[in-house]
C-alpha positions in Angstrom: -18.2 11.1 -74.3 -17.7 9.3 -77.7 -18.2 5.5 -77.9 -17.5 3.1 -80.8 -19.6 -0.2 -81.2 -17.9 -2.6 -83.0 -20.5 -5.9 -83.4 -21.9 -8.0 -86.5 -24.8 -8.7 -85.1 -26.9 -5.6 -86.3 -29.6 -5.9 -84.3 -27.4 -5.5 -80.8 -25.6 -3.4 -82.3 -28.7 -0.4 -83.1 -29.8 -1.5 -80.1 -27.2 -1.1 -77.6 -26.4 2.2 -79.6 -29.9 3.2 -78.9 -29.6 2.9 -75.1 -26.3 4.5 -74.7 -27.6 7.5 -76.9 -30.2 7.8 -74.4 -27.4 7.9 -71.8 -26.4 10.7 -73.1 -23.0 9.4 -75.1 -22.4 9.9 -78.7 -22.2 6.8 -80.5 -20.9 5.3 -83.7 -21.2 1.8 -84.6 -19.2 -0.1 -87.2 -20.0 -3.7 -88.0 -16.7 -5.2 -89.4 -13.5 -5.7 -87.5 -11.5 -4.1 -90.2 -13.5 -0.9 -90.5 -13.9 -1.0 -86.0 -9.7 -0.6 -86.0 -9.6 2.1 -88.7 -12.5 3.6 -86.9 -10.9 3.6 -83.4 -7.2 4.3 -84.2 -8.5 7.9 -85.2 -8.3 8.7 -81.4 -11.4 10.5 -81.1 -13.4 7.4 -78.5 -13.3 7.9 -74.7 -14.9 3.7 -75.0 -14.7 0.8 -78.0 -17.2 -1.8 -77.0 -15.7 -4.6 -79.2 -17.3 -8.1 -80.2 -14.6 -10.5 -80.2 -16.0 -13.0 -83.5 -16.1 -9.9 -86.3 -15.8 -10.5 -90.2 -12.4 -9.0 -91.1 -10.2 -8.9 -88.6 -11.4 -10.9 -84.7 -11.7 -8.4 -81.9 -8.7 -9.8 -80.4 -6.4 -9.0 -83.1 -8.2 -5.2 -83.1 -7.2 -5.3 -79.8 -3.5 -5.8 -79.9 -3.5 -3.7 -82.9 -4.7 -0.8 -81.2 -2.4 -1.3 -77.9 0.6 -2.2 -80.3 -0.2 1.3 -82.1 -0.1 2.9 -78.3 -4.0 3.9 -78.3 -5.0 3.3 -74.2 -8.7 4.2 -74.8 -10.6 1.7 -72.7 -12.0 -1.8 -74.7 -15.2 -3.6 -73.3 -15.1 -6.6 -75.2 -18.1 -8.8 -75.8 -18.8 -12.4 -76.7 -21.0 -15.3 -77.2 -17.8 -17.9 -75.7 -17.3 -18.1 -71.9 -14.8 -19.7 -70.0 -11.3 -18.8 -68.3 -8.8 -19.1 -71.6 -11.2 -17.2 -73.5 -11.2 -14.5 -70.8 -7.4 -14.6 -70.1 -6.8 -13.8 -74.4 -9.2 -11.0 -74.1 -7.5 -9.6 -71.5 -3.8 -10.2 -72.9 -4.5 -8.4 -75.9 -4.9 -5.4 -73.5 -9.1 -5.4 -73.0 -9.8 -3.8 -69.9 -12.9 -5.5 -69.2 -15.1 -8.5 -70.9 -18.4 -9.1 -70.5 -20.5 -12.9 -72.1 -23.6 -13.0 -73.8 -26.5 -12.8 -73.2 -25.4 -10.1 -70.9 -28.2 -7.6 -69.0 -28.2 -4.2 -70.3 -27.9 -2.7 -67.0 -24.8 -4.6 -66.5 -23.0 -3.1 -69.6 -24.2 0.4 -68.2 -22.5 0.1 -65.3 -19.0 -1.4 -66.9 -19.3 1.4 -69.8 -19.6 4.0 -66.8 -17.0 2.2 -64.4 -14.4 1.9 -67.3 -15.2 5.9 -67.8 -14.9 7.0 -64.2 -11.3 5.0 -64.1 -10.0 6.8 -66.9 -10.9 9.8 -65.5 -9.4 9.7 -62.7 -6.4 9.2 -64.3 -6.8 12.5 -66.6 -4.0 14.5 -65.7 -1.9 12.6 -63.5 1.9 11.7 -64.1 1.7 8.5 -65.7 4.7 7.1 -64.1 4.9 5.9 -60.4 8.4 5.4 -59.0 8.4 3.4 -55.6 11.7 2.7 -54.1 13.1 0.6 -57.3 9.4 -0.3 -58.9 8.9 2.1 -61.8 4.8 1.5 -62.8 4.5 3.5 -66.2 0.2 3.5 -66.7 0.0 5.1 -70.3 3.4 2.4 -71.9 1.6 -0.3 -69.2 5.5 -1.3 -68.5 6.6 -1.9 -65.2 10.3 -2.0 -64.0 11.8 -3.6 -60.8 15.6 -1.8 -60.9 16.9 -2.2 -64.3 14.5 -5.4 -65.1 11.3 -5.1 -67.3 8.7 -7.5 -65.3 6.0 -8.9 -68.0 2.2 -8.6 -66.4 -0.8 -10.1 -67.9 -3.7 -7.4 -68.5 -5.1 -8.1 -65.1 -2.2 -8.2 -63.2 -1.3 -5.2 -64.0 -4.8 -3.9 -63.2 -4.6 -4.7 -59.3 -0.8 -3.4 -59.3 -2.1 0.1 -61.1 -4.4 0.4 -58.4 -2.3 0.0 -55.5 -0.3 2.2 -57.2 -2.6 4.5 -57.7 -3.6 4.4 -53.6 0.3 3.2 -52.7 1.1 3.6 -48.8 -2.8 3.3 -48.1 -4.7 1.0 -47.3 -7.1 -0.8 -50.1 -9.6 -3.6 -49.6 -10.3 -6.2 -51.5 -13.8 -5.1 -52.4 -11.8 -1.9 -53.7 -9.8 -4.0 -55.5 -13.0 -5.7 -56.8 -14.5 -2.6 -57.9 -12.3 -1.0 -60.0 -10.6 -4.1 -61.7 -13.5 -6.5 -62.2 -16.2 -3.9 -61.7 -19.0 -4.1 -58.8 -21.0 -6.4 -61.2 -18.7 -9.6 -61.0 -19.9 -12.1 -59.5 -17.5 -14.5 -59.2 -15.0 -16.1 -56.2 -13.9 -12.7 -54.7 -10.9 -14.5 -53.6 -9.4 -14.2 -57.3 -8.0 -10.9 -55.6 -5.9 -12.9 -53.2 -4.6 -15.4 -56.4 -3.4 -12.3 -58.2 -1.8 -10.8 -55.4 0.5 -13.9 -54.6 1.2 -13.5 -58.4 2.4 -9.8 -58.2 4.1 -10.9 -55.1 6.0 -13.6 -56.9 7.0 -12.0 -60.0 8.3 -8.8 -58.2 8.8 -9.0 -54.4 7.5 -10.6 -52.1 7.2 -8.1 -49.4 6.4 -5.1 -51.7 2.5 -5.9 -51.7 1.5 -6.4 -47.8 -1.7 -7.9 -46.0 -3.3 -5.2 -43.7 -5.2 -8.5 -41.9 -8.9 -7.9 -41.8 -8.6 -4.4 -43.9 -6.4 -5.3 -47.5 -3.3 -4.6 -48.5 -1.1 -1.6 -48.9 1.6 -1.2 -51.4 5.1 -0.3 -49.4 6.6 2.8 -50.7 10.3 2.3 -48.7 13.1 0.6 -51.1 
């Protein structure tokens, strides 16, 4: 596995490259956001861990770039800010994860690993889902409700993938958890429930249903 480490801040930078070298990845660091996007739009990362204040070009518009340019390779972004709107632009640029400093080690580990694991398990499937008249397409990240486009923030369409993903079972919302926020989150766990009513609202209301006590299974009838 290949990772790119794009952060100024040297220091982190050789360090965290240290650590994940001894995890056994290959790592390249870059410390500019200009020379991070050139870096990554080569194709060759599996991960970019991506500092969002960068000399050059901010991580979030490296983000957008890359997504705009159609690269899907997972993006852990990293930053000194905290708080929801900060979160919310990460994750609208199409990040699929974000993670505040000072952050523990261990905790970026376990997001590198979990970001892997979920790409992985998407290696070699069909990366459109058709459900009655939802059409989920993972690799464009478009999703259709009949001949509508339905826009999705980064999230939301997160906790729709993975219902997809597991459509006509059963998934929990510790599942949910898990693979969209990563075991490591810490915050309400009720967030699952706020963007459920959202899916619900911007495509149907009875296409995502509560399995009370259990989670919710995405209906696979018309």
């Amino acid at each position: 596995m290949r990772l790119l480490i794009v952060e100024d801040e040297k220091r982190l930078a050789l360090s965290l490259a240290r650590g994940l070298t001894a995890e056994g990845y290959a790592v390249d660091v870059v410390h500019d956001g200009r020379e991070g996007l050139h870096q990554a739009s080569e194709g060759t990362y599996d991960l970019v861990i991506l500092d969002i204040m960068l000399p050059g070009l901010n991580g979030y518009r490296v983000c957008a770039a890359l997504r705009a340019a159609g690269h899907d390779v997972p993006i852990l972004m990293l930053t000194a800010k905290d708080g929801e709107y900060d979160e919310a632009e990460g994750l609208d640029t199409g990040a699929d994860d974000y993670l505040t400093k000072p952050f523990s080690y261990v905790v970026l580990v376990a997001r590198v690993k979990a970001l892997l694991r979920r790409r992985g398990q998407g290696a070699g499937a069909s990366p459109v889902h058709v459900h009655g008249d939802l059409k989920v397409d993972t690799a464009a990240r478009r999703v259709f409700l009949g001949e509508d486009e339905i826009a999705l923030t980064a999230k939301e369409f997160s906790v729709l993938e993975h219902l997809v993903l597991r459509a006509g079972e059963v998934v929990s919302k510790s599942e949910i958890l898990e693979q969209v926020w990563d075991f490591a989150y810490d915050g309400d766990p009720n967030i699952v429930e706020v963007y459920v009513s959202t899916l619900r609202r911007k495509l149907r209301a009875g296409l995502i249903r509560t399995v009370r006590g259990a989670g919710y299974r995405l209906e696979t009838s018309p």
